[in-house]
ZAVO-625046 format. One record per residue (C-alpha): y, z, x. Coordinates in steps of 0.5 Angstrom, whole numbers, padded with zeros to 4 digits, always signed. Layout:
YZX
...
end
This chain:
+0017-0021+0007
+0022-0023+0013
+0018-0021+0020
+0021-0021+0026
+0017-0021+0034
+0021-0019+0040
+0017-0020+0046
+0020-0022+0053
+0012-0025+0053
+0011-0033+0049
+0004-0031+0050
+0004-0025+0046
+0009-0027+0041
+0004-0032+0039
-0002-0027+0039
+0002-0023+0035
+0004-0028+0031
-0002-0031+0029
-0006-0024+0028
-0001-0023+0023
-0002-0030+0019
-0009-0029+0019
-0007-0023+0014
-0007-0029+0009
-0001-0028+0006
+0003-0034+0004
+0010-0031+0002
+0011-0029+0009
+0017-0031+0013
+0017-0030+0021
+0022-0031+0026
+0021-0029+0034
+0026-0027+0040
+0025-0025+0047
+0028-0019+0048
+0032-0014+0044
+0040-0017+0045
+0037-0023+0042
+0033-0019+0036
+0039-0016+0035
+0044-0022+0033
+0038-0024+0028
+0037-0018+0025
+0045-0017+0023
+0045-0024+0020
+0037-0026+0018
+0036-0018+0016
+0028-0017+0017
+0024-0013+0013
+0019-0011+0019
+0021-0012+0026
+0015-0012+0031
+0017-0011+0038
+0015-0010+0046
+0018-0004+0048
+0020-0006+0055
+0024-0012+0056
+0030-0015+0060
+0037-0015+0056
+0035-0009+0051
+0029-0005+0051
+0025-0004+0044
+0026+0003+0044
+0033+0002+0044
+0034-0004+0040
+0030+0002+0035
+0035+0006+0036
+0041+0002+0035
+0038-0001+0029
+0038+0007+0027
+0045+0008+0030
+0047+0003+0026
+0044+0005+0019
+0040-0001+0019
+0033+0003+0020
+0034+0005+0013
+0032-0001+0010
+0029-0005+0016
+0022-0002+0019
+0021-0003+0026
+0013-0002+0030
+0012-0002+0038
+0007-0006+0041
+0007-0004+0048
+0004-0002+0055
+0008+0004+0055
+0003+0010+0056
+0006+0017+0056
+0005+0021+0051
+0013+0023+0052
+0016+0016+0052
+0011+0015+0045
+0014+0021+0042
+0021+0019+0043
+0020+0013+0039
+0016+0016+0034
+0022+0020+0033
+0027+0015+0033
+0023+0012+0028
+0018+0008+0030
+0013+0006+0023
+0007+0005+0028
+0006+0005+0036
+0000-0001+0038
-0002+0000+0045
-0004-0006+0049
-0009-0010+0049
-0010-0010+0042
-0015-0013+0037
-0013-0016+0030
-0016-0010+0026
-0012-0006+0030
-0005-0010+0029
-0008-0011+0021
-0008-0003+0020
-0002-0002+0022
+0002-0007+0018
-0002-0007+0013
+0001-0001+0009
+0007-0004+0011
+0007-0011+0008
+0003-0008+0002
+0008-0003+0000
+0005+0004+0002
+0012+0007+0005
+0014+0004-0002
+0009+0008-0006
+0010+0014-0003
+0018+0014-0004
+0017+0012-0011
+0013+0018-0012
+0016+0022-0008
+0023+0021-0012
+0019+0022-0020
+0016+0029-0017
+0023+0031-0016
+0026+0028-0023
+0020+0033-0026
+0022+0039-0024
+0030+0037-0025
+0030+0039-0033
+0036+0035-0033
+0033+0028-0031
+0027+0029-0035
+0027+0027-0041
+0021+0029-0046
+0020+0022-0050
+0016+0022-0045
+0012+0028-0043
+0006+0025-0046
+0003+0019-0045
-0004+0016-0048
-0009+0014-0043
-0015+0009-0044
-0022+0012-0047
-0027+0009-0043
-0030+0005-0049
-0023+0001-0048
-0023+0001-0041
-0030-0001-0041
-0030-0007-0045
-0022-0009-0041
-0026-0009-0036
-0032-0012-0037
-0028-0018-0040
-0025-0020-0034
-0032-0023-0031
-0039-0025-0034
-0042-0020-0028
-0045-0014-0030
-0042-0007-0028
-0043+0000-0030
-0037+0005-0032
-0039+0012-0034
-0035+0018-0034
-0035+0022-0028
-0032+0029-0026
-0025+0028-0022
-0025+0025-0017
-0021+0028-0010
-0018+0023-0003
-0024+0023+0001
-0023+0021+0008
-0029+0016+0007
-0026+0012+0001
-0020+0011+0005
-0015+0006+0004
-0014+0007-0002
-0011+0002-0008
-0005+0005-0012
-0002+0003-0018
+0004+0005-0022
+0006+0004-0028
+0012+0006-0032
+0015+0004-0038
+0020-0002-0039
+0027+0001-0039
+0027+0007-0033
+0024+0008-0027
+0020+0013-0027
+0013+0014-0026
+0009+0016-0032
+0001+0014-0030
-0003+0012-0024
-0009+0009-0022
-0012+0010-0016
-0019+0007-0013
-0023+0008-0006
-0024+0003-0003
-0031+0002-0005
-0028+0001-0014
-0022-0004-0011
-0028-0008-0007
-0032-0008-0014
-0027-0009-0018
-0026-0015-0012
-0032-0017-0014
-0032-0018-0022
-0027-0024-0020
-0028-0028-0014
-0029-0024-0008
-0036-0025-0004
-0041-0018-0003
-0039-0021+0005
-0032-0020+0003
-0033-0013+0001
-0038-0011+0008
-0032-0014+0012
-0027-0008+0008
-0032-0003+0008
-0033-0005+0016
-0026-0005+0018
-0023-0001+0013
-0018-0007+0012
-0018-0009+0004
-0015-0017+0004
-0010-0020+0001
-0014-0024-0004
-0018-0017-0006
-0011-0013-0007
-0009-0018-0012
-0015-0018-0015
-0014-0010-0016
-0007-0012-0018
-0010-0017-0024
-0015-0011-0028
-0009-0007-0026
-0004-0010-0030
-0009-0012-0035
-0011-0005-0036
-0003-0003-0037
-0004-0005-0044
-0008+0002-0045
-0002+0006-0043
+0002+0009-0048
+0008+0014-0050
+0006+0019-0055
+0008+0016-0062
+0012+0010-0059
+0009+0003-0060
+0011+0000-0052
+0005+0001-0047
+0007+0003-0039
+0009-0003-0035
+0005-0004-0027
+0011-0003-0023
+0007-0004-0016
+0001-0004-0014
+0000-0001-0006
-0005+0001-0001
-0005+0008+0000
-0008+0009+0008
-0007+0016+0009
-0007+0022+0005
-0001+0022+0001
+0001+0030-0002
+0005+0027-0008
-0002+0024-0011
-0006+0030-0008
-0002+0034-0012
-0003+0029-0018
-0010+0030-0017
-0009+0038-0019
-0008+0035-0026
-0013+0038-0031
-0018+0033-0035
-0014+0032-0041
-0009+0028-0037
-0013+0023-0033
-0019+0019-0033
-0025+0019-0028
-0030+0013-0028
-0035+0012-0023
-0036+0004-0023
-0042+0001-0020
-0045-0006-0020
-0053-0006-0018
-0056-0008-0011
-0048-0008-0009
-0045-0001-0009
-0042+0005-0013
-0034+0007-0012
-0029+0011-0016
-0024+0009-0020
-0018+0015-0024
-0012+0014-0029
-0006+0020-0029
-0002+0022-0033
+0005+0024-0028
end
């Protein structure tokens, strides 16, 4: 992922630089600029995926490289934040609705920077557009098709034994009532699954934050890791990927009804706020989906659903 600081400040760069980095992905690309004429002339031939920009900068301001960006149809595909001392609550909703993704107020700490490009660099925007699309196809007979109305689940035996096969640490699964979004088990881990060929989606997992935490656990993260998460409402990059690994191991449990081909993961995406497409999911009755309480002894208890969409 290409990301790109704008700010007339070497100082700041370099704070926002460094909190960035500290995120702990390796397969990030970051270049900087001054002011918004310069972000500008890197934007139309390097073609970041996130721009992180002061607001208030001699030659171009970041509201209106933000709203270049958009005049010149860049903003679908370039997603810009500000990181700014600019207070008032008119000039905050102007940048909103220019397009803003997230307004950072100076001065900042690193959790504050992390939980506004988190969901950003992990895909959440993508998840939600993804999902938003396959809702529509639902209710459009014409794109549907009805080989694939009906797709299998795990039991809880097999999701049991999968999981518990990934680690020599003990967890509990038991079956539980359907889960709904709490706003304390925020964010939450989304993973989509689809079938090889279209790019529909026909299941999803989804685990709060204490499941993801757990999962986490089984393969390598720390009870430390797990407090840090809990604390700052921030789940690592090793921990997602560790979610990613049982996710996509647990793809081969996934089938369409009378056909040998099992769900492939598509993404697997953090879900910070409430999302009305998974909430709408979540209305599905019991024989559509599969609800696990996990728990590990002395460490904790979360939440983990497969659904059928």
């Amino acid at each position: 992922m290409r990301i790109l600081i704008v700010d007339d400040s070497r100082a700041m760069q370099t704070i926002v630089r460094r909190g960035i980095e500290q995120l702990g992905y390796d397969q990030l690309e970051l270049k900087k600029a001054s002011n918004g004429k310069e972000a500008l002339d890197i934007i139309r031939v390097w073609e970041p995926d996130l721009v992180i920009s002061d607001w208030h900068m001699p030659e171009m301001t970041g509201l209106e490289l933000l709203e270049l960006l958009q005049k010149e149809m860049l903003g679908t595909k370039i997603k810009m934040g500000l990181v700014t001392t600019e207070s008032a609550e008119k000039k905050l909703q102007q940048a909103l609705n220019a397009g803003a993704q997230f307004i950072v107020q100076k001065p900042f700490d690193t959790k504050t920077l992390h939980e506004a490009v988190l969901p950003i660099i992990q895909g959440s925007a993508d998840a939600e557009s993804t999902l938003h699309q396959h809702m529509e196809d639902k209710h459009n007979p014409h794109k549907t098709s009805c080989a694939y109305d009906h797709i299998i689940l795990p039991t809880l035996s097999t999701l049991t034994h999968t999981i518990k096969q990934s680690s020599t640490i003990d967890i509990d699964i038991s079956q539980c009532g359907a889960i709904q979004l709490e706003k304390a088990s925020f964010p939450y881990v989304l993973g989509l699954y689809g079938d090889k060929q279209k790019k529909s989606v026909h299941a999803i997992a989804i685990a709060d934050i204490n499941a993801a935490c757990l999962l986490g656990i089984l393969l390598g993260n720390s009870e430390e890791d797990m407090h840090i998460a809990l604390a700052e409402k921030v789940i690592p990059r090793s921990m997602m990927e560790n979610c990613q690994y049982l996710f996509k191991r647990i793809e081969n449990l996934l089938y369409h009804a009378g056909d040998d081909e099992h769900l492939r993961l598509r993404s697997t995406n953090l879900m910070r706020k409430h999302n009305p497409h998974v909430e709408k999911l979540l209305e599905k009755h019991a024989n559509d989906r599969l609800d696990v309480k996990v728990h590990i002894a002395n460490i904790g208890t979360g939440y983990l659903s497969f659904i059928v969409s």
